[in-house]
TORLOLO-876834 format. One line per field, with one value per residue: residue number from 1; residue in three letters; z, x, y of N, C-alpha, C in turn. Coordinates in steps of 0.02 Angstrom, whole numbers, plus 32768, in hexadecimal, padded with zeros to 4 digits. Example, Ala and Ser with C-alpha at 12.3 -4.5 7.8 and 13.67 -1.06 7.14 Angstrom:
2
seq: c(1:2)
type: c(ALA:SER)
n_Z: c(8186:8162)
n_X: c(8294:8282)
n_Y: c(7EE4:7F90)
ca_Z: c(8186:8165)
ca_X: c(8267:82AC)
ca_Y: c(7F1F:7FCB)
c_Z: c(8186:818A)
c_X: c(8294:8285)
c_Y: c(7F5B:8002)
This chain:
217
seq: c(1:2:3:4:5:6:7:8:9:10:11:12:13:14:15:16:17:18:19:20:21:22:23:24:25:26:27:28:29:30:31:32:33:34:35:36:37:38:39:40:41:42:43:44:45:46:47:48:49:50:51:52:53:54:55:56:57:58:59:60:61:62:63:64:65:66:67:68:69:70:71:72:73:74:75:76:77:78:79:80:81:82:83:84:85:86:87:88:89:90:91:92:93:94:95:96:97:98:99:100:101:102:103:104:105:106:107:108:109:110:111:112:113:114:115:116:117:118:119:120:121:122:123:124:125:126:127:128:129:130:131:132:133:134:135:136:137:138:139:140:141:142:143:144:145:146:147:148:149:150:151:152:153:154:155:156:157:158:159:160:161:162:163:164:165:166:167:168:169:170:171:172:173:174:175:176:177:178:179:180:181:182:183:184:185:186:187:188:189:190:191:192:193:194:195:196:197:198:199:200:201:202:203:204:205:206:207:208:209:210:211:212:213:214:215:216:217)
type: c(UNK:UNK:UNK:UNK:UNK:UNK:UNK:UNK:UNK:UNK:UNK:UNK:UNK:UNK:UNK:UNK:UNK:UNK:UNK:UNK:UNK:UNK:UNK:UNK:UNK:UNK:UNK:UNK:UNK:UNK:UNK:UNK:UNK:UNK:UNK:UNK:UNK:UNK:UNK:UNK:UNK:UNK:UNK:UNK:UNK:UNK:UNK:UNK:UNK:UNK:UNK:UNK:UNK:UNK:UNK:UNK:UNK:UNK:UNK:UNK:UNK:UNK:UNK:UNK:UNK:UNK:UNK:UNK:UNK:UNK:UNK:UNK:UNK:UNK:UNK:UNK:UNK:UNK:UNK:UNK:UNK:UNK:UNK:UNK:UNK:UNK:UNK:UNK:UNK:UNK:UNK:UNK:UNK:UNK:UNK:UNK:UNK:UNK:UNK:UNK:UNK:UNK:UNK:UNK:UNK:UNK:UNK:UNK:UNK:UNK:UNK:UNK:UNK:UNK:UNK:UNK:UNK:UNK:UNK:UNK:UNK:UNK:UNK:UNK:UNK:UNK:UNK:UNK:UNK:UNK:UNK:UNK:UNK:UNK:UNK:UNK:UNK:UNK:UNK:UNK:UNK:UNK:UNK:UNK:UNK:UNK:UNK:UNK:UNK:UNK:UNK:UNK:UNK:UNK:UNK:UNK:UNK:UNK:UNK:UNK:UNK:UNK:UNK:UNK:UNK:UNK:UNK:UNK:UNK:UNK:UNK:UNK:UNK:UNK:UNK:UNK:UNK:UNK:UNK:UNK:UNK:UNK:UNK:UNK:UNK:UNK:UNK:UNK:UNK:UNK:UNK:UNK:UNK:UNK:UNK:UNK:UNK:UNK:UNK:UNK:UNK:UNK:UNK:UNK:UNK:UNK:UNK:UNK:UNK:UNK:UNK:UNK:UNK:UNK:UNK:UNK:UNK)
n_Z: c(7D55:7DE6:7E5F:7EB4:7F1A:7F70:7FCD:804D:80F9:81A2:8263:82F3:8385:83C0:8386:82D5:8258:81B7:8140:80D3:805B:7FCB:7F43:7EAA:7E5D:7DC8:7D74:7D6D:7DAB:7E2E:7EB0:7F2F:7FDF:8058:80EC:8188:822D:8267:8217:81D8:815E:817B:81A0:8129:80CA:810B:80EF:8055:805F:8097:8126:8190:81AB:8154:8191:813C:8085:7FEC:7FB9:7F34:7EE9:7E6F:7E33:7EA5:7F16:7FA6:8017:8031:8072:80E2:8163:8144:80A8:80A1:80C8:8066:7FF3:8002:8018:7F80:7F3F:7F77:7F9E:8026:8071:8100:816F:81BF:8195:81B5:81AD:81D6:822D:823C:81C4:810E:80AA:8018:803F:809C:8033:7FED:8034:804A:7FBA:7FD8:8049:7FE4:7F97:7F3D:7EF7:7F44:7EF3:7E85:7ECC:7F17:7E90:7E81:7ED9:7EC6:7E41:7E58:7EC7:7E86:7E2E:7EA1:7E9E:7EFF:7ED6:7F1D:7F7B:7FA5:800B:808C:8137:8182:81DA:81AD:814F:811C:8146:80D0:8077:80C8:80AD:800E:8018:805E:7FFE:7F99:7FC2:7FC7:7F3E:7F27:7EF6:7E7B:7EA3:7E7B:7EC8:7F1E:7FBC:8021:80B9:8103:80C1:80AD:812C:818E:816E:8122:80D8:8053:8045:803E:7FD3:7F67:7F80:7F4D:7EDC:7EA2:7EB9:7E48:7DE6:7DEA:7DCD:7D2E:7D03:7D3F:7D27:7DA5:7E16:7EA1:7F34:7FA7:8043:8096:80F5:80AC:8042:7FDE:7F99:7F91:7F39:7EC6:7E84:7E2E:7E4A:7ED3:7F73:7FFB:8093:810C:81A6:8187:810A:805D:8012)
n_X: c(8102:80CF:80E2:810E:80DB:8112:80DD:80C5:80E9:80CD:80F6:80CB:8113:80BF:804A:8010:8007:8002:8005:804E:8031:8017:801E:8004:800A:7FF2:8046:7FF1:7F77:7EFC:7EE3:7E6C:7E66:7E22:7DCD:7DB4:7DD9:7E69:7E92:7F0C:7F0B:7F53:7FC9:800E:800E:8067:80E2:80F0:80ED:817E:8183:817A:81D9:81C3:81B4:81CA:81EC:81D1:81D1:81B8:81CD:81AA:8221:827E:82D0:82C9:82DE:8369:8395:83D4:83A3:83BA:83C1:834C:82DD:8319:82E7:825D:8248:8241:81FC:819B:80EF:808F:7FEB:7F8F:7F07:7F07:7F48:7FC0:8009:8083:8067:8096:80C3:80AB:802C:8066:80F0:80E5:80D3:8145:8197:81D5:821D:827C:82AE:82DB:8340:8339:832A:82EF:82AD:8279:8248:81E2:819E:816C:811B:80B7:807A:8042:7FE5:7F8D:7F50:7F06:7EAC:7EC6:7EF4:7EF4:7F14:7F87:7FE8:7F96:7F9C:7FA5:7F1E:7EE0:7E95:7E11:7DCA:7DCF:7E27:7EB0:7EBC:7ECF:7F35:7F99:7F8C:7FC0:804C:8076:8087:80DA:816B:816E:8132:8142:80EC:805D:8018:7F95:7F52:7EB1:7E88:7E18:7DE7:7DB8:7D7E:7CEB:7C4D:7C44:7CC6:7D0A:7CCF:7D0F:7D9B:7DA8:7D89:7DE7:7E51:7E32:7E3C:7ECD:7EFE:7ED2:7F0A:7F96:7FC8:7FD4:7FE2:7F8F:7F84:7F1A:7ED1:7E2B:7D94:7D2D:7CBE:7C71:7CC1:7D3F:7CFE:7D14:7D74:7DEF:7E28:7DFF:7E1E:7E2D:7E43:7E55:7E7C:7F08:7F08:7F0C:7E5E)
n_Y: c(7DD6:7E34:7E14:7D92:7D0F:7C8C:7BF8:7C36:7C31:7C6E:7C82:7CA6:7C73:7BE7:7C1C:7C2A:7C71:7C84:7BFC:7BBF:7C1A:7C3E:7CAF:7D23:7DD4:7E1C:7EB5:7F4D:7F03:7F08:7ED3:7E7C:7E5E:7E13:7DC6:7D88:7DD7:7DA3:7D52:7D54:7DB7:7E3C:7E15:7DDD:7E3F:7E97:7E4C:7E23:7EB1:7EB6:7EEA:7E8A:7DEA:7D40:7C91:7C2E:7C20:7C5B:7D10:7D7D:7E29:7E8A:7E48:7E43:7DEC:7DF5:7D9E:7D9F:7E0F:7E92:7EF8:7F81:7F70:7F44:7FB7:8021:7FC1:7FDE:8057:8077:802A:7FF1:802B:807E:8069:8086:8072:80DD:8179:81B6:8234:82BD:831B:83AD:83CC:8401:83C2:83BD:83A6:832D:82E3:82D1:829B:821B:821E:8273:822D:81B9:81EA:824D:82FE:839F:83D8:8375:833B:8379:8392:8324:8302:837C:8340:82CB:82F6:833B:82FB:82B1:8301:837E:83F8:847F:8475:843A:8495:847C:8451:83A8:83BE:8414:83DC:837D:82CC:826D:82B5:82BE:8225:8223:8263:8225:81B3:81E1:8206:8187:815E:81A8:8187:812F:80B2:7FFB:7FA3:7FD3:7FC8:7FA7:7FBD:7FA7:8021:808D:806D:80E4:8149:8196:8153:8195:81CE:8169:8118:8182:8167:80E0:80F5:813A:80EF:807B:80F6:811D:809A:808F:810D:80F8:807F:804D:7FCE:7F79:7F2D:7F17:7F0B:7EF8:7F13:7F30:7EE6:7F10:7F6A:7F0D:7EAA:7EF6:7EF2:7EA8:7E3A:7DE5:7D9E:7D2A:7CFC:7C87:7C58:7C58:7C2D:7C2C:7C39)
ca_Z: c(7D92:7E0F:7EA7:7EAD:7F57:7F77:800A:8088:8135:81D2:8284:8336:83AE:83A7:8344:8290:8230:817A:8151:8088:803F:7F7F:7F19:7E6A:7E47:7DB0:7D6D:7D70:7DDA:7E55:7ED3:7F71:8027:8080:8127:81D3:8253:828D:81EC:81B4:812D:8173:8196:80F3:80B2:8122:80D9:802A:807D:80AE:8164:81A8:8189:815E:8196:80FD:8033:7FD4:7FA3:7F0F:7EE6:7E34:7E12:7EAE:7F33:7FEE:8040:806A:806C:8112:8181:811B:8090:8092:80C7:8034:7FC4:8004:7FF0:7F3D:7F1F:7F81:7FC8:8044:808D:8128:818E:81E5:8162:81E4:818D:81E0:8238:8224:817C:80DC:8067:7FE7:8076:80AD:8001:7FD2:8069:8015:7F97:7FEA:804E:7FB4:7F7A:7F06:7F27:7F61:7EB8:7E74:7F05:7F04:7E45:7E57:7F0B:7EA2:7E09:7E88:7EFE:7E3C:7E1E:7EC8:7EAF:7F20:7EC1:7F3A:7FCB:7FBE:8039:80E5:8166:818C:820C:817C:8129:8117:814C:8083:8061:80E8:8085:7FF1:8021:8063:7FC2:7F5D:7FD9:7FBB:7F06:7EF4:7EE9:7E3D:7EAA:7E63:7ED6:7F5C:7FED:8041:80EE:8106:80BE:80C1:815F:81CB:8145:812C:80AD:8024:8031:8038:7F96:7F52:7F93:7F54:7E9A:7E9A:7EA1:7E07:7DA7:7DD3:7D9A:7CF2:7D02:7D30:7D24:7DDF:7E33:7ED9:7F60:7FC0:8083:809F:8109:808B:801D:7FA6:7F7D:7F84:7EF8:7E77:7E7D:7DF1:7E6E:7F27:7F8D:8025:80C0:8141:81C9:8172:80BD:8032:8001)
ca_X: c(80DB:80F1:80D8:80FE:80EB:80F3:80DD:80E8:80DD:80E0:80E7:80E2:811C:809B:801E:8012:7FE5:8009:8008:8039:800B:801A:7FDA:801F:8002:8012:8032:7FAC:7F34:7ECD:7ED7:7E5D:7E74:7DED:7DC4:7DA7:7DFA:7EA3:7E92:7F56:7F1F:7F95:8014:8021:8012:80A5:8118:80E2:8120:81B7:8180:818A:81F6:81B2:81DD:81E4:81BC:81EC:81A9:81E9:81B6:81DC:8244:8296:82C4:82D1:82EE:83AD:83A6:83DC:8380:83CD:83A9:8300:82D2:831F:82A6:821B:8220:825B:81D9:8142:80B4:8054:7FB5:7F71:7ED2:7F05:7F5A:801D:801F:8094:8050:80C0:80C1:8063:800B:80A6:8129:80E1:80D2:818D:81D1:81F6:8241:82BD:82E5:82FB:8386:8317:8342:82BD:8289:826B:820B:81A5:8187:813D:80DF:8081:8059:8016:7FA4:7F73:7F3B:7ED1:7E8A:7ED5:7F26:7EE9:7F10:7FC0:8009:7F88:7FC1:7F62:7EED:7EC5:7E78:7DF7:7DEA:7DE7:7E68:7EE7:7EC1:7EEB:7F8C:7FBD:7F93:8007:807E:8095:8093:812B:81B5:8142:8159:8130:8099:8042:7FEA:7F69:7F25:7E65:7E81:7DD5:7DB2:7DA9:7D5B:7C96:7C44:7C54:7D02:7D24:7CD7:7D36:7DD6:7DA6:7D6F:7E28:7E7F:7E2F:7E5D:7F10:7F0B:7EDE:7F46:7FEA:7FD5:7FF7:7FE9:7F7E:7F6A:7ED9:7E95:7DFC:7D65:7CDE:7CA6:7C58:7CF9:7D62:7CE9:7D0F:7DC2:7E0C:7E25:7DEE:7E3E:7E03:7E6E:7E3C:7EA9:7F51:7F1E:7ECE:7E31)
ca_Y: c(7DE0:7E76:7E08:7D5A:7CF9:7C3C:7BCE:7C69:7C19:7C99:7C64:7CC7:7C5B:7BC9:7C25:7BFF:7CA0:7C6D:7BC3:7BB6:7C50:7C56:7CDA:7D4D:7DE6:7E4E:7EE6:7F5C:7EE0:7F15:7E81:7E94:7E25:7DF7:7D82:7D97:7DE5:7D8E:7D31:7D5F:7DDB:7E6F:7DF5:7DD6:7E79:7E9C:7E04:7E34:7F0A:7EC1:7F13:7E47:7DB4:7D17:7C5E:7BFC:7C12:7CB6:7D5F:7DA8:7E5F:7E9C:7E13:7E23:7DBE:7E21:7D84:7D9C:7E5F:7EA7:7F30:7FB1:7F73:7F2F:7FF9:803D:7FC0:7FE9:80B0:8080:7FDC:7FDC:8075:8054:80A8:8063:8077:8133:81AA:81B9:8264:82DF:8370:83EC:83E6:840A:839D:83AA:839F:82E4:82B4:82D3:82A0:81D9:8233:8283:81F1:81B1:8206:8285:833D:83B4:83EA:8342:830A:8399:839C:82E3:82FE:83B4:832E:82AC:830B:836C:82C2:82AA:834A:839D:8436:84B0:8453:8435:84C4:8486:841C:8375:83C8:8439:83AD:832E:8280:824C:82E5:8292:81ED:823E:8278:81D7:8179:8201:81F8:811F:8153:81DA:815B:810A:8069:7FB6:7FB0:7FF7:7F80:7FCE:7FAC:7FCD:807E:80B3:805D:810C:8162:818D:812E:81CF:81CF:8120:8122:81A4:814C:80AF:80F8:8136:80A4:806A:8115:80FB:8059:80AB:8142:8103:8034:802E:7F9C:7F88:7F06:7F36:7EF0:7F1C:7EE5:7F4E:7EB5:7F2E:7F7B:7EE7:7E94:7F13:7ED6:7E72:7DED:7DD5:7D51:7D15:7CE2:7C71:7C37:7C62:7C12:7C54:7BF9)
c_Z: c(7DC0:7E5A:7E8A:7EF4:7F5C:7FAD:8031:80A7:8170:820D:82BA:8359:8383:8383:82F1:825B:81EE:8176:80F6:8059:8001:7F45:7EE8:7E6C:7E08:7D9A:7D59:7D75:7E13:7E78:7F23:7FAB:8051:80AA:8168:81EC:827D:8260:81CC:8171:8131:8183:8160:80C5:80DD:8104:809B:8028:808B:80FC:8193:8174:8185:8173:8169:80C8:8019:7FA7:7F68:7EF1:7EA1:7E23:7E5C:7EE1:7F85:801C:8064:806C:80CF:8134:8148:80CF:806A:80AD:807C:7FEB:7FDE:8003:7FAE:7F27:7F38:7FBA:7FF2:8077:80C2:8140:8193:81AE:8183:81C3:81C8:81EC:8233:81EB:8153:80CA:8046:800F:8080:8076:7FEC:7FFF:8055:7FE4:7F9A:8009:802D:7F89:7F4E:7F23:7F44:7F1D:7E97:7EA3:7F0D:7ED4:7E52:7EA1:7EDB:7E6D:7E41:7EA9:7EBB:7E29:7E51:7ECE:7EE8:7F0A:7EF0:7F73:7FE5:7FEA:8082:80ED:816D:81BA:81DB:8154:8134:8126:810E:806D:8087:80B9:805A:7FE0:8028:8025:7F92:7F88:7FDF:7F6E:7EE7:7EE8:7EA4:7E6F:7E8C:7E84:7F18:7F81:802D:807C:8101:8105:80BC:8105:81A6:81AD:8149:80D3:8063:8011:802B:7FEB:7F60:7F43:7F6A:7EF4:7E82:7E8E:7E59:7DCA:7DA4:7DC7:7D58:7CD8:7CFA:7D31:7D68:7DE2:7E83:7EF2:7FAF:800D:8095:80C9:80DE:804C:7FD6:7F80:7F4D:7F41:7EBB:7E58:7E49:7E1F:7EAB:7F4B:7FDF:805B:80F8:8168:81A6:8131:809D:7FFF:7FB3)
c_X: c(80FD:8116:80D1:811F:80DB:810D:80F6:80E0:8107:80CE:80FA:80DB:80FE:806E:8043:7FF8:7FE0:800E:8019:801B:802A:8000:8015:7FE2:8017:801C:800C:7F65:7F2C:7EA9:7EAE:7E6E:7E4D:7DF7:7DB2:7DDD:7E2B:7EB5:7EDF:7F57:7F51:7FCC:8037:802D:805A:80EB:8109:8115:817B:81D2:81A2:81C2:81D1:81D2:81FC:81AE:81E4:81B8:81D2:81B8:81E1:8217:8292:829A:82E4:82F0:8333:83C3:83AE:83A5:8373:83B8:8365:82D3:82E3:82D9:826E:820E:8231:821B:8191:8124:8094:8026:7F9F:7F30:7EDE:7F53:7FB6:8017:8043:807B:8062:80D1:809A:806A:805A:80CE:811B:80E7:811D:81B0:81EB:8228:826D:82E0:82F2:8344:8371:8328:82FA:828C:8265:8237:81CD:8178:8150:8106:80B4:8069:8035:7FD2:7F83:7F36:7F08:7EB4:7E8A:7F17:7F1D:7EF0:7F58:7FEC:7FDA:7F9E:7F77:7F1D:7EC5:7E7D:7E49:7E01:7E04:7E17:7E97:7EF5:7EF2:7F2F:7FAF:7FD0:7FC0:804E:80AA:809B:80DA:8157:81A7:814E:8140:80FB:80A5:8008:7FD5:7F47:7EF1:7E78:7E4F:7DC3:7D9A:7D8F:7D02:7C7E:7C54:7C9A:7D28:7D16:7CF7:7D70:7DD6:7DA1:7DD0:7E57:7E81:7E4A:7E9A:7F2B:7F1D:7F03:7F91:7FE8:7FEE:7FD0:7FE0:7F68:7F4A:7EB3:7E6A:7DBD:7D13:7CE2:7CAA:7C94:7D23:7D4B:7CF8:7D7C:7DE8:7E00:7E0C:7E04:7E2D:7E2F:7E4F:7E65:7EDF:7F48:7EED:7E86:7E21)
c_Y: c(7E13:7E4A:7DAD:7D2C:7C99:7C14:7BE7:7C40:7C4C:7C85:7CA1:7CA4:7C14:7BD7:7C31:7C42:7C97:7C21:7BB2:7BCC:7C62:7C83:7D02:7D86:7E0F:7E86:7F03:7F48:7F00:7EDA:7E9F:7E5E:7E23:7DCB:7DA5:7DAC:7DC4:7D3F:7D1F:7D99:7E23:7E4A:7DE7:7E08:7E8E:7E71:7E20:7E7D:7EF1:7ECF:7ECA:7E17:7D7F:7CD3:7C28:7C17:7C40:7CDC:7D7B:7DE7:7E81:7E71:7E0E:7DFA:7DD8:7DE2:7D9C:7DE7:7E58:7EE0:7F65:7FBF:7F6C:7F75:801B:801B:7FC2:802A:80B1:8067:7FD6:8015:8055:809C:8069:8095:80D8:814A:81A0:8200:8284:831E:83A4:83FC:83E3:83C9:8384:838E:835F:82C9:82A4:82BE:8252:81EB:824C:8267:81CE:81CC:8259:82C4:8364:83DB:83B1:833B:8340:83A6:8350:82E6:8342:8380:82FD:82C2:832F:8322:82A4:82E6:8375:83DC:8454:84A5:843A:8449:84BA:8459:83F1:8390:83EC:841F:8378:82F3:826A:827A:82C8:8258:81F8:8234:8249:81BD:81B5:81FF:81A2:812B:8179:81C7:8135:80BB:801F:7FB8:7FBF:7FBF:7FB7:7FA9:7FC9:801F:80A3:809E:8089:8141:815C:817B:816B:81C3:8195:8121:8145:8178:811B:80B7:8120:811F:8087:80B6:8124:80C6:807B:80D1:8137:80A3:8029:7FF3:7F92:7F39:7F19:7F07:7F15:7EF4:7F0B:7F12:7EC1:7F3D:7F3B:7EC8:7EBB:7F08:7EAA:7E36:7DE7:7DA8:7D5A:7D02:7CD4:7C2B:7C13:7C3A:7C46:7C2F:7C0B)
C-alpha cells in the first residue's frame, strides 16, 4: 500500500475535525474525497501531505512512518515523497514554465541539468513542448494547471494529493485536467489522491470516499 492511515483523529482547540479516519491506498489508485464544506477533507489531505500533525493514530507513506521526523526532516520527505497541486497553480512569476517545474528538483539536491532534463520530459508530457520558455502570465488557466501538476511530479514522488485542482478552471479545462490524471495513471503508475467538489469527476475514480463530520462513511 502507498498510503496507509488508521484511526487519524485531529482536533483545533475544542473542535473535532477528524474523528477516526481510516483509509489505504494503493499504488497506482486514483482515490477521490468528497463532502461538504468544513467536512475535514483538506485536513486530511494535509495529515496524509505531511503539511499538519495529527493527534492520535499513524500515517505511513511508502512504508514510512513521518510520525517522529522533525521540521527538517518532514520537508525533505515531502519534496522527495509526495506532489501536490492545489486549487490556484503558486507558480512563480518570474520564471518560465521549465524554471517552476525544476525548481523541487534542485531543492532536491539534483543539479540543473537533471532537473531540467525531467521538468522538458514532464511539461512534453502535458503538452506543453512549445510552451516551456513563457512565464505564468504567458499562459492559460489549464496551462498554469499544467505546470503545476508537472511540477508535483519531477521528484517521481510516491503520490501526489491534490486539492480541488480544477476548481478555478472552466469546465473545458477542468476536463482536460481531470482526463490527465487518468493518463498518468497509465503512463507512469502514479498514484493520486484527489479532493474535489465536481461529483462527476470524482465518480470516475477507482474509489470515492465520502467525509462527513471528520469520518469517512
Amino acid at each position: 500500500m502507498m498510503i496507509i492511515a488508521d484511526n487519524i483523529h485531529k482536533s483545533y482547540g475544542s473542535l473535532k475535525v477528524l474523528q477516526g479516519v481510516t483509509l489505504r491506498v494503493a499504488q497506482g489508485e486514483i482515490v477521490s474525497v468528497v463532502g461538504a464544506s468544513g467536512a475535514g477533507k483538506t485536513t486530511l489531505l494535509h495529515i496524509l501531505g505531511t503539511l499538519d500533525r495529527f493527534d492520535k493514530g499513524q500515517v505511513l507513506i511508502n512504508q514510512h512512518d513521518t510520525s517522529g521526523f522533525n521540521d527538517r526532516q518532514l520537508s525533505a520527505f515531502r519534496n522527495r515523497h509526495i506532489g501536490f497541486v492545489f486549487q490556484f497553480h503558486h507558480l512563480l512569476p518570474e520564471f518560465t514554465a521549465l524554471e517552476n517545474v525544476g525548481i523541487p528538483a534542485f531543492i532536491g539536491g539534483k543539479s540543473k541539468k537533471e532537473g531540467e532534463r525531467r521538468a522538458t520530459r514532464l511539461l512534453a508530457m502535458m503538452g506543453l513542448e512549445d510552451r516551456m520558455d513563457h512565464k505564468p502570465a504567458e499562459l492559460s488557466g489549464g496551462e498554469q494547471q499544467r505546470v503545476a501538476v508537472a511540477r508535483a511530479l519531477v521528484n517521481d514522488p510516491s503520490v501526489v494529493l491534490a486539492d480541488e485542482p480544477s476548481g478555478n478552471l472552466d469546465s473545458r479545462s477542468s476536463e482536460e485536467l481531470h482526463r490527465l490524471f487518468f493518463d498518468l495513471r497509465e503512463q507512469i503508475n502514479q498514484t493520486f489522491v484527489i479532493v474535489t467538489h465536481n461529483e462527476a469527476f470524482a465518480d470516475l475514480a477507482d474509489r470515492k470516499l465520502t467525509i462527513h463530520d471528520g469520518v469517512i462513511l
